[in-house]
N, C-alpha and C positions, 0 to 999 in steps of 0.2 A: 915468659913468666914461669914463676917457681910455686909448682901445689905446697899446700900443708894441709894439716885437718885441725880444727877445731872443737872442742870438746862444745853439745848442747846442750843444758838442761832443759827435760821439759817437764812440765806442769798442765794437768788436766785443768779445763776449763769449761763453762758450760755451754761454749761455742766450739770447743776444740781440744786445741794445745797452743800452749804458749813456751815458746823457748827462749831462752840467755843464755850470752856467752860471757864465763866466769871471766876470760881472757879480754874484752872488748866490751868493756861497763858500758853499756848506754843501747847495745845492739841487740835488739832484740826481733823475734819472729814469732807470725802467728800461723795457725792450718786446722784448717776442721779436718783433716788426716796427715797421718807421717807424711806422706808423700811431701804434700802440700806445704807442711811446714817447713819439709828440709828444701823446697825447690821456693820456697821465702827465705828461709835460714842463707842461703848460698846470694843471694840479692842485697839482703840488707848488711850483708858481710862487706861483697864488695864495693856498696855505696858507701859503707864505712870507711873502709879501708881507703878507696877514694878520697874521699873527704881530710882521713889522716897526711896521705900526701902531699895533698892540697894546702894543707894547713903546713906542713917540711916537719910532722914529727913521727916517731919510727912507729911502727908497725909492731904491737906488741908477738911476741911466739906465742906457739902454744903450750898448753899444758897436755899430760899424759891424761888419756881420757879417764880413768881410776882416780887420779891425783886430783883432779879438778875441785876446787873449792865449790861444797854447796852451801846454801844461804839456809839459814835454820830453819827460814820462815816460809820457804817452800816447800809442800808435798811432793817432792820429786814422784813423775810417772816415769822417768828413763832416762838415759843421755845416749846421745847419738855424737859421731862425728861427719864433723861434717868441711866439706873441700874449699880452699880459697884460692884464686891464683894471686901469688906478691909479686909485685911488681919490680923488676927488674933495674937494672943501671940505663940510664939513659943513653940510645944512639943516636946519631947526628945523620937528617935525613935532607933531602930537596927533593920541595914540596912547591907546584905553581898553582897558584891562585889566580883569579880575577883581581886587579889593582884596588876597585872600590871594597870588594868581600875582607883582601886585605886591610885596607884602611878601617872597616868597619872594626873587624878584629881588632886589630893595636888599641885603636880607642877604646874601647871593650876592655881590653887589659889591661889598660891604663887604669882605667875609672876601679876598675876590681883590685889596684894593683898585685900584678901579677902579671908575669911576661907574657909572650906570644907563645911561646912553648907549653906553658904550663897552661893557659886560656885552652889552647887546640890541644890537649892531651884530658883535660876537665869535659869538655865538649863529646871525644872522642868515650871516654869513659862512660859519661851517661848515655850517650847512643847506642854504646852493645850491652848496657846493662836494661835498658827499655827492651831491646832488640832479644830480650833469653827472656822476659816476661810472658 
């Protein structure tokens, strides 16, 4: 996988910080400290981003962290950047299974439609993204 940084707005709140990313409308993080917020910010990023492949649409770039569009209606407290890893071209692997975990799966990605590949790469996704919590 390929890093980038993302620019974050954040915003004082009276639990915290709240951050958005100008690049990834809808993604947003919370922390009662920097730390906390950027080691959320890097979570809700790659469940995003997850989710955008999932879905088969691109993966917006970032913007120059100066450049970044801010919202009027925000008191900006700061912007940080902050790391993503993008996901790479797809390689061709063999993988055994149990015959029934198999079966289990296919139907599973049938019902979702959505392949075998893409079912156990969604799966795999959410596992090392609980697994950095």
């Amino acid at each position: 996988m390929v890093a980038a940084y993302y620019p974050l707005i954040l915003e004082r709140t009276a639990d915290g910080l709240h951050g958005s990313f100008p690049d990834v409308p809808g993604c947003i993080a919370f922390g009662a400290s920097k730390a906390e917020l950027v080691a959320n910010a890097e979570a809700a990023l790659a469940l995003h981003f997850a989710g955008i492949v999932e879905d088969g649409d691109p993966i917006p770039a970032p913007s120059d962290l100066d450049a970044a569009a801010a919202d009027p209606e925000v008191a900006e407290a700061g912007r940080l950047l902050v790391r993503a890893e993008l996901p790479g071209k797809a390689v061709r692997i063999n993988v055994t299974l149990e015959e029934g975990l198999l079966a289990a799966i296919d139907a599973e990605a049938r019902r979702r439609d959505t392949s075998r590949s893409g079912f156990l790469a969604a799966a795999a996704r959410r596992e090392l993204a609980q697994a950095r919590q």
